[in-house]
DONU-315583 format. One line per 2 residues: their letters; for each residue z, x, y of N, C-alpha, C. Coordinates in nm, 3 decimals. Atoms other than C-alpha are relative to their C-alpha. Layout:
N
a	Z/X/Y/Z/X/Y/Z/X/Y  ...
END
This chain:
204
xx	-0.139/0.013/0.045/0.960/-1.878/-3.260/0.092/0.078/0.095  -0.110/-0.077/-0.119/1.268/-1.803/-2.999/0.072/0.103/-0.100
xx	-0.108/-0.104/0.052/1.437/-1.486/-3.079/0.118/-0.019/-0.098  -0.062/0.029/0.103/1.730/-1.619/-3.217/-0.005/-0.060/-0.138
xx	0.070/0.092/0.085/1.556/-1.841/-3.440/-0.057/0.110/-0.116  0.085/-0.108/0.062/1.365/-1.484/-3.561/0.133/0.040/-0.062
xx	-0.115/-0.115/0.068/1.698/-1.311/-3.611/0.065/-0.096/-0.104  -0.044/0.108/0.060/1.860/-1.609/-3.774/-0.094/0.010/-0.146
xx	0.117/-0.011/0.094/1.546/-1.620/-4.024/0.017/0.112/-0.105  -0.002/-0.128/0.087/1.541/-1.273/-4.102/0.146/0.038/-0.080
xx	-0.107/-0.003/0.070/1.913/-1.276/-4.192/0.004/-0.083/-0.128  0.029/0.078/0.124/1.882/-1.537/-4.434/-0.112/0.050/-0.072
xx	0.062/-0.082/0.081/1.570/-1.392/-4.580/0.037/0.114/-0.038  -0.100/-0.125/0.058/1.756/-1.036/-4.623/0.079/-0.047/-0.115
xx	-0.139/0.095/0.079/2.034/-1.299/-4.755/-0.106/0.001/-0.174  0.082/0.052/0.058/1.760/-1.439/-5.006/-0.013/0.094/-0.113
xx	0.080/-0.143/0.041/1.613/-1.091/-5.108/0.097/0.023/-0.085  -0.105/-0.065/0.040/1.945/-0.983/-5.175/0.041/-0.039/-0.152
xx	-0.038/0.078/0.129/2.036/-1.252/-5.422/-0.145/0.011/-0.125  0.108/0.019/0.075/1.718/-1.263/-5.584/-0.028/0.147/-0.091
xx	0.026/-0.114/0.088/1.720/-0.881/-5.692/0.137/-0.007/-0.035  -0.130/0.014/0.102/2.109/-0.942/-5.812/-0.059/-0.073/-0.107
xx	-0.011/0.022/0.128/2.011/-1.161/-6.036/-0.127/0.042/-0.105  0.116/-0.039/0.058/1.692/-1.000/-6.169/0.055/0.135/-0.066
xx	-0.120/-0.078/0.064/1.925/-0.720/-6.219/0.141/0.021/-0.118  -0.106/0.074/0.116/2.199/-0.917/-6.386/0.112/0.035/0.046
xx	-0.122/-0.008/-0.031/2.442/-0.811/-6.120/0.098/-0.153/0.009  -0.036/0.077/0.027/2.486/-1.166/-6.031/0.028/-0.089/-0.065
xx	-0.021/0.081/0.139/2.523/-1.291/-6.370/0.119/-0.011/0.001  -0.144/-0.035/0.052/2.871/-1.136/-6.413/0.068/-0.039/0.129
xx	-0.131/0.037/-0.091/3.015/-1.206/-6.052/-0.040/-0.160/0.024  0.038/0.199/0.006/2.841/-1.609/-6.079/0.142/-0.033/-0.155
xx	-0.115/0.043/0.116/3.068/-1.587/-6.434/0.134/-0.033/0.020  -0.163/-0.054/-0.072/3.379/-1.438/-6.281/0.030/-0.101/0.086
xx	-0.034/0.061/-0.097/3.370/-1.699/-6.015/-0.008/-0.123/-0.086  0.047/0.152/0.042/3.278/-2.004/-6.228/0.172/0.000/-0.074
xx	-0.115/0.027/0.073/3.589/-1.907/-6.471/0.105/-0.004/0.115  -0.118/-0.017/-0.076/3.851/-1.880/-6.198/-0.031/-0.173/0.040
xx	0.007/0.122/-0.010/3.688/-2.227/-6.074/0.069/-0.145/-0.132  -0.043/0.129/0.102/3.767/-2.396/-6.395/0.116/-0.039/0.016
xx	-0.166/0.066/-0.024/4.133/-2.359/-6.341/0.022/-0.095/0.093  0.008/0.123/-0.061/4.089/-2.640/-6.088/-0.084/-0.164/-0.055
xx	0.079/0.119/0.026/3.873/-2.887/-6.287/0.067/-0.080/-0.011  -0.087/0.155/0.029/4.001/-3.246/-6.317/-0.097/-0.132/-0.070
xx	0.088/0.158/0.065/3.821/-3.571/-6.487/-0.027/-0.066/0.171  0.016/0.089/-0.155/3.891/-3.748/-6.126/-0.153/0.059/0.095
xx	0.109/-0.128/-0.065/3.708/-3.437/-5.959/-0.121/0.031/-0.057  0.141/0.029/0.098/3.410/-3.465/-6.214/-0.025/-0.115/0.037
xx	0.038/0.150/-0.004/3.351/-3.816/-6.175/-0.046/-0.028/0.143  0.012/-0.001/-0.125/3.376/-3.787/-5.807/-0.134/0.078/0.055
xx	0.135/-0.094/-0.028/3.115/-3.487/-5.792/-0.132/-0.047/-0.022  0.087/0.059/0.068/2.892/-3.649/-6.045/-0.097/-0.097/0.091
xx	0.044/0.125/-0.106/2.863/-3.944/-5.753/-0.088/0.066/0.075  0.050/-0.109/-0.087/2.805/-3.639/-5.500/-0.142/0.035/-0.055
xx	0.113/-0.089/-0.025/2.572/-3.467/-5.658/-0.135/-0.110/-0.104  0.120/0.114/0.016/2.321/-3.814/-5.769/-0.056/-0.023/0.120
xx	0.071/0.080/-0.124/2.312/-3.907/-5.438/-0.101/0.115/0.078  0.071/-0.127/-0.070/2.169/-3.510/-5.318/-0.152/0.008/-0.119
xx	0.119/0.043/0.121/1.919/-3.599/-5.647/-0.143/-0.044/0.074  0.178/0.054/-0.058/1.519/-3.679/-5.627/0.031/-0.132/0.053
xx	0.009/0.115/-0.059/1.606/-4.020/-5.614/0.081/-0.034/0.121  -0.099/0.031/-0.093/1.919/-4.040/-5.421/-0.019/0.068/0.160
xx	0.025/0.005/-0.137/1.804/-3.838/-5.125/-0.161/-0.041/0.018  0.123/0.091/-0.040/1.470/-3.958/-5.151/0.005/-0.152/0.051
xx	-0.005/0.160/-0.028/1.598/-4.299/-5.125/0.021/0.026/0.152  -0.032/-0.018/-0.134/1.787/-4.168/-4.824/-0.084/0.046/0.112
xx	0.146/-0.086/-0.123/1.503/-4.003/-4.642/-0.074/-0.135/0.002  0.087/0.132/-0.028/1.278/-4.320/-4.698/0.068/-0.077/0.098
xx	-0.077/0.103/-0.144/1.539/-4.571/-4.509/-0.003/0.041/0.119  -0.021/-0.073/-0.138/1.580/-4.341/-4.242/-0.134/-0.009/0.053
xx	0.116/0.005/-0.044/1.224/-4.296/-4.192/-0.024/-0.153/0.031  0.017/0.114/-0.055/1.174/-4.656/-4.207/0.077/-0.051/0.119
xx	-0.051/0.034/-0.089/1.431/-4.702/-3.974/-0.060/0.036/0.144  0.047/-0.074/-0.074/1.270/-4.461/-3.730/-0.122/-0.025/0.045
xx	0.112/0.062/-0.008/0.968/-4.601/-3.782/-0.032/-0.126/0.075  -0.027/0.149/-0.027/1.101/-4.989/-3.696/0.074/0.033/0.193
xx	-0.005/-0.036/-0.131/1.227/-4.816/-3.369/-0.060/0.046/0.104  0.096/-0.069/-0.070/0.935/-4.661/-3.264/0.069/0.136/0.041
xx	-0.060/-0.161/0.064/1.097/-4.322/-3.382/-0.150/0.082/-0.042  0.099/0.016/0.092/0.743/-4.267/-3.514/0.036/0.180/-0.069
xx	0.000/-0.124/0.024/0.769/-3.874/-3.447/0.091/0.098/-0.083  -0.119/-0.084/0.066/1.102/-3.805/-3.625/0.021/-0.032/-0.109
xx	0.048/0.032/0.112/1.001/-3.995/-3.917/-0.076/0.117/-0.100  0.064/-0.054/0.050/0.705/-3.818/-3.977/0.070/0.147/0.021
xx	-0.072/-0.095/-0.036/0.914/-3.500/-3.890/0.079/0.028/-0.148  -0.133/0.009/0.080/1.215/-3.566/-4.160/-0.124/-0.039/-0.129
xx	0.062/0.015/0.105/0.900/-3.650/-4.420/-0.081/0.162/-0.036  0.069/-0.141/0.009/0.674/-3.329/-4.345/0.086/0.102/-0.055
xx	-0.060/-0.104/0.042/1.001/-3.119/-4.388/0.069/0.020/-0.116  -0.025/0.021/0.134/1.143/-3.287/-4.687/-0.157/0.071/-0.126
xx	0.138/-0.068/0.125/0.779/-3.194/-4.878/-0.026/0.136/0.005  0.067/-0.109/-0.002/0.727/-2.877/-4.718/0.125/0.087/-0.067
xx	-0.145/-0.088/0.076/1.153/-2.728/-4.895/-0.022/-0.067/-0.170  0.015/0.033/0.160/1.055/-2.939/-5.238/-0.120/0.087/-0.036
xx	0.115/-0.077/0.062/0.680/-2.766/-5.261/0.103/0.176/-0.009  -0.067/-0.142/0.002/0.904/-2.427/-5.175/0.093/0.066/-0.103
xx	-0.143/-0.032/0.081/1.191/-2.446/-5.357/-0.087/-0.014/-0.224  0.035/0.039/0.147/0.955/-2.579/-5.684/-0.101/0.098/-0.028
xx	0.108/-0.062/0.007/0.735/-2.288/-5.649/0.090/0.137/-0.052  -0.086/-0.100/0.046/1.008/-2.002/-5.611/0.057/-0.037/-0.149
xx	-0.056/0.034/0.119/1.172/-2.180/-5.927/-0.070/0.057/-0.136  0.089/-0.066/0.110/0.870/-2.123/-6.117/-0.047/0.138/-0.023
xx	-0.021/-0.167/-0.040/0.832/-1.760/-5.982/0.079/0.058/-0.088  -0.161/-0.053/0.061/1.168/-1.670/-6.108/0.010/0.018/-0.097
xx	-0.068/0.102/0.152/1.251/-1.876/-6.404/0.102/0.044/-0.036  -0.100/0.014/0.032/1.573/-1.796/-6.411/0.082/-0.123/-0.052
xx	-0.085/0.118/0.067/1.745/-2.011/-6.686/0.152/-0.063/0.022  -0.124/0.043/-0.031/2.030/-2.224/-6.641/0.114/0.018/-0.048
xx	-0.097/-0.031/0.039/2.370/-2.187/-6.699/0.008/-0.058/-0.173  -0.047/0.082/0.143/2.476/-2.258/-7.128/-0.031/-0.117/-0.002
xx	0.019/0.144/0.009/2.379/-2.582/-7.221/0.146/-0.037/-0.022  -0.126/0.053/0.030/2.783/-2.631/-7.372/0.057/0.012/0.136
xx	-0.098/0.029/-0.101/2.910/-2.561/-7.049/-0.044/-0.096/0.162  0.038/0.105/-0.096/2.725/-2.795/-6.833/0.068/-0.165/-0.013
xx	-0.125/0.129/-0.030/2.935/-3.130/-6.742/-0.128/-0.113/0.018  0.080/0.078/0.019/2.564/-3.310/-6.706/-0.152/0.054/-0.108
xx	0.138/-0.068/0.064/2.197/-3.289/-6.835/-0.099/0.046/0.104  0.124/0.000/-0.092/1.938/-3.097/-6.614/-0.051/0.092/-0.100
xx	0.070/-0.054/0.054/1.663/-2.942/-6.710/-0.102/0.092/0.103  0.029/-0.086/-0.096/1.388/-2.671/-6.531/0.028/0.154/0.013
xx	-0.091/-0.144/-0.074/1.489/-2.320/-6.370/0.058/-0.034/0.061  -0.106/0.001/-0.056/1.791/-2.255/-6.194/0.000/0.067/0.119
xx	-0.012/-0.081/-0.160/1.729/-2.004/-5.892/-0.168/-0.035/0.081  -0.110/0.069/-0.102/1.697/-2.172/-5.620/0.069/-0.130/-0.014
xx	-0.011/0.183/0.056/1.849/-2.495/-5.667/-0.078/-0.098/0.071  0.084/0.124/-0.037/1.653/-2.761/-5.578/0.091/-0.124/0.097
xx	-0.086/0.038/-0.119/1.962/-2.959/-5.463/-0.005/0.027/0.121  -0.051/-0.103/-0.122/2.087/-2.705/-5.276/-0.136/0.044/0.114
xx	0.114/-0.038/-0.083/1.732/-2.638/-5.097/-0.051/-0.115/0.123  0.018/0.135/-0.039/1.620/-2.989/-5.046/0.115/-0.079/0.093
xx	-0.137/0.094/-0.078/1.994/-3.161/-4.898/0.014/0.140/0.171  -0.039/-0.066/-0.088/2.004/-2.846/-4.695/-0.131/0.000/0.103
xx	0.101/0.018/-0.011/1.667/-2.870/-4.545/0.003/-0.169/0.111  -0.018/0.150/-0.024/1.716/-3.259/-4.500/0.128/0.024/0.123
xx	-0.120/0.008/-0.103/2.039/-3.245/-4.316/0.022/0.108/0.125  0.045/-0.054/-0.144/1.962/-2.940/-4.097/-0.056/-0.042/0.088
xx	0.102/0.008/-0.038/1.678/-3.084/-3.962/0.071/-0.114/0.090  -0.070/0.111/-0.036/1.890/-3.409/-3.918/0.119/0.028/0.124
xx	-0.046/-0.032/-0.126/2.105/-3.240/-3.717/-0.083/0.077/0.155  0.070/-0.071/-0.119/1.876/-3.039/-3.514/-0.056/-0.171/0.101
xx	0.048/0.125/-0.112/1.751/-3.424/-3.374/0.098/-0.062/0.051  -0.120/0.114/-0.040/2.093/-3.585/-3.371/0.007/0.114/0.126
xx	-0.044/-0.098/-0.078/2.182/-3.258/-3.137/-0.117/-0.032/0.104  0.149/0.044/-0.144/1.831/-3.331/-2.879/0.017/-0.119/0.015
xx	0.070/0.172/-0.054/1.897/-3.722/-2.870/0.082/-0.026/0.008  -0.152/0.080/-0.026/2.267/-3.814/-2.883/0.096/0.112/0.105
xx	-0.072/-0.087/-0.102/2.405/-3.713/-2.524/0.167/-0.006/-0.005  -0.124/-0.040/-0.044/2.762/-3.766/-2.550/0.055/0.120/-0.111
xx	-0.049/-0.134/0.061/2.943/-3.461/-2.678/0.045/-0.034/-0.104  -0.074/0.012/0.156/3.199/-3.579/-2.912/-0.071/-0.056/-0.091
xx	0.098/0.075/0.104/2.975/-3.817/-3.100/-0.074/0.101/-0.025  0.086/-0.159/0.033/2.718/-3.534/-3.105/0.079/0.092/-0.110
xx	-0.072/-0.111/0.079/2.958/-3.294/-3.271/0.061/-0.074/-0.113  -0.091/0.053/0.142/3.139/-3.521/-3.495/-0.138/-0.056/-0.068
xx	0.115/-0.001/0.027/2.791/-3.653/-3.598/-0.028/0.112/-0.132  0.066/-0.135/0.029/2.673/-3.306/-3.660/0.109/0.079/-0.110
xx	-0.129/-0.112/0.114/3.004/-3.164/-3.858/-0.022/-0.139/-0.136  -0.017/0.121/0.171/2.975/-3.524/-4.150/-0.153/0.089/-0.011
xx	0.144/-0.055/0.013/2.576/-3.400/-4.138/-0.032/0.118/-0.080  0.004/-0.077/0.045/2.654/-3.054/-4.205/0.100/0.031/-0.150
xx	-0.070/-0.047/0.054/2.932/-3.093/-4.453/-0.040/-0.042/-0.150  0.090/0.037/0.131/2.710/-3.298/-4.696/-0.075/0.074/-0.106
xx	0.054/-0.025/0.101/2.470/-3.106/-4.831/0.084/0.148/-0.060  -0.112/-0.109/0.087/2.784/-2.768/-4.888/0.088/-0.123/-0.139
xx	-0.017/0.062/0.113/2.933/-3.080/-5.095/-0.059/0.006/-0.128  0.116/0.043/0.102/2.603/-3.142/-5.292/0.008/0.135/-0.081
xx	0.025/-0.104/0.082/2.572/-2.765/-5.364/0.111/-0.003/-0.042  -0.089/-0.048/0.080/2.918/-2.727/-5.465/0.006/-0.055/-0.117
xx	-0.025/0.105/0.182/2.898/-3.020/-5.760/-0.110/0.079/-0.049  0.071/-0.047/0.027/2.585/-2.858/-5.818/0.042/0.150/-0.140
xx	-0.038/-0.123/0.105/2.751/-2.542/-5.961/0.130/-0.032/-0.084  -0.180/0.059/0.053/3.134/-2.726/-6.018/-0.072/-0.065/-0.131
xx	0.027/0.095/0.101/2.910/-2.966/-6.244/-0.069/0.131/-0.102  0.119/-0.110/0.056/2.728/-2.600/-6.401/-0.124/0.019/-0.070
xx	0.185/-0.027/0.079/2.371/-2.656/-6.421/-0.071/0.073/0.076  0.101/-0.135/-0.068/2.320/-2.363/-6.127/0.129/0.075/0.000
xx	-0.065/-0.095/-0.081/2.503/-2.067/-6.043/0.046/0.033/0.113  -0.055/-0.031/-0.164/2.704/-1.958/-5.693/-0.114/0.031/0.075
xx	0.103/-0.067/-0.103/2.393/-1.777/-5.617/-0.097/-0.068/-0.002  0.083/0.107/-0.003/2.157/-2.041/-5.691/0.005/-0.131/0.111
xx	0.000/0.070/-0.058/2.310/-2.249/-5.481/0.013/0.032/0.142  0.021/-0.048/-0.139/2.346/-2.006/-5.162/-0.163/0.039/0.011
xx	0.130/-0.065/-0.041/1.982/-1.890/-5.217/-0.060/-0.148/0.030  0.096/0.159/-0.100/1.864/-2.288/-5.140/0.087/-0.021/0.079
xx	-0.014/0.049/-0.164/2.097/-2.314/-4.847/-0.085/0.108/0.061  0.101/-0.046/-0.091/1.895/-2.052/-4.754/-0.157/-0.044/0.024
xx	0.087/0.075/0.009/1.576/-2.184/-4.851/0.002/-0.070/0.044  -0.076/0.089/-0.061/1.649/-2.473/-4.727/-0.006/0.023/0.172
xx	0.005/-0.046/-0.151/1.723/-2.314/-4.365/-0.108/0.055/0.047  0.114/-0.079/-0.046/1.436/-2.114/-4.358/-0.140/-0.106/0.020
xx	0.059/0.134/0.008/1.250/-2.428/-4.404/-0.024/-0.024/0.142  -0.048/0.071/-0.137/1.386/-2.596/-4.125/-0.041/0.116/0.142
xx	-0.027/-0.111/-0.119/1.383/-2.279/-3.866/-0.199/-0.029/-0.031  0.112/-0.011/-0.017/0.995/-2.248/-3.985/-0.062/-0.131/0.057
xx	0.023/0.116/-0.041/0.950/-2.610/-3.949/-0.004/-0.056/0.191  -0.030/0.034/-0.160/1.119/-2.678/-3.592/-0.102/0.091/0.078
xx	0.095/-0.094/-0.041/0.928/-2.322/-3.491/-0.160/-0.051/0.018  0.134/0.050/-0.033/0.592/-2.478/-3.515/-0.056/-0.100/-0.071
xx	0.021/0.167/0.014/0.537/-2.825/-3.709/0.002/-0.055/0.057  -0.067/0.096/-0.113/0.772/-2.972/-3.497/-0.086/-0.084/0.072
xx	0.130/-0.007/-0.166/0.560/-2.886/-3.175/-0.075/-0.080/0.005  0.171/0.063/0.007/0.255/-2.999/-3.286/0.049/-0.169/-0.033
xx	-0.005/0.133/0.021/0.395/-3.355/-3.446/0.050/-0.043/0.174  -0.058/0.045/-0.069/0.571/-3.388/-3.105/-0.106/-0.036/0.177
END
């Protein structure tokens, strides 16, 4: 693993650590509260309905659907390697993220104040682990294979802005917490950094 890649890692794991003894603590109970109520003063029906869309499509099925096409696509191109790439790393942030969950078991936000139905533990989100995971990774190939710049970057900024969407309905809709949903972008990243670090290699 390149240096930066190490330091990068270890920040987000610090990150991780951090959150994970707040809320075992119950510091982040009260500043996930504090932040959720100030959020409400923005809710809207439009802005629910809209999220709701958002955060189906970052869902088992909805990015599973999306990971399958792609792969097939990748596959029908003789992509073979970035297929199996974008499949290995999708399984290896769902086994992660569904393991810490059970670790934890931190329960989910009130059942009355949730805007859908989920069910499970709440820290890490699973969304938030999985979309982030998926779409890093997605960029790390768009960034090695698409040479012109601007396309590259504009690419890479819709790529990255997806799965901060997903987590935000995630908590806007309240079936995780603020910190639930930064501890699977980290998850999520750490994924990906372990992944590219030495999966990659070897599939490549």
């Amino acid at each position: 693993m390149k240096k930066k890649y190490r330091i990068l890692f270890g920040i987000l794991l610090v990150l991780f650590i951090f959150l994970f003894l707040s809320v075992k603590t119950g510091i982040a109970q009260a500043i996930d509260n504090e932040i959720y109520k100030f959020m409400q003063n923005y809710q809207r029906e439009e802005i629910t309905h809209l999220l709701k869309i958002i955060t189906n499509l970052g869902g088992t099925v909805g990015l599973f659907s999306i990971a399958l096409i792609t792969i097939l696509i990748l596959f029908f191109c003789q992509k073979r390697k970035y297929g199996i790439a974008i499949a290995l790393n999708l399984m290896i942030s769902s086994i992660t993220y569904f393991i810490l969950k059970n670790i934890i078991q931190r329960p989910r936000p009130p059942i009355h104040e949730r805007l859908i139905e989920e069910t499970a533990y709440s820290f890490p989100s699973g969304h938030s682990t999985n979309n982030m995971a998926f779409y890093a990774l997605a960029i790390c190939l768009v960034y090695q294979n698409v040479k012109n710049k601007k396309l590259r970057n504009g690419i890479c900024m819709i790529l990255g802005c997806i799965p901060i969407l997903i987590g935000f309905s995630r908590f806007y809709l309240r079936v995780h917490y603020i910190s639930d949903v930064i501890a699977g972008f980290c998850v999520g990243l750490m994924c990906v950094i372990v992944f590219m670090s030495y999966g990659y290699q070897k599939i490549k």
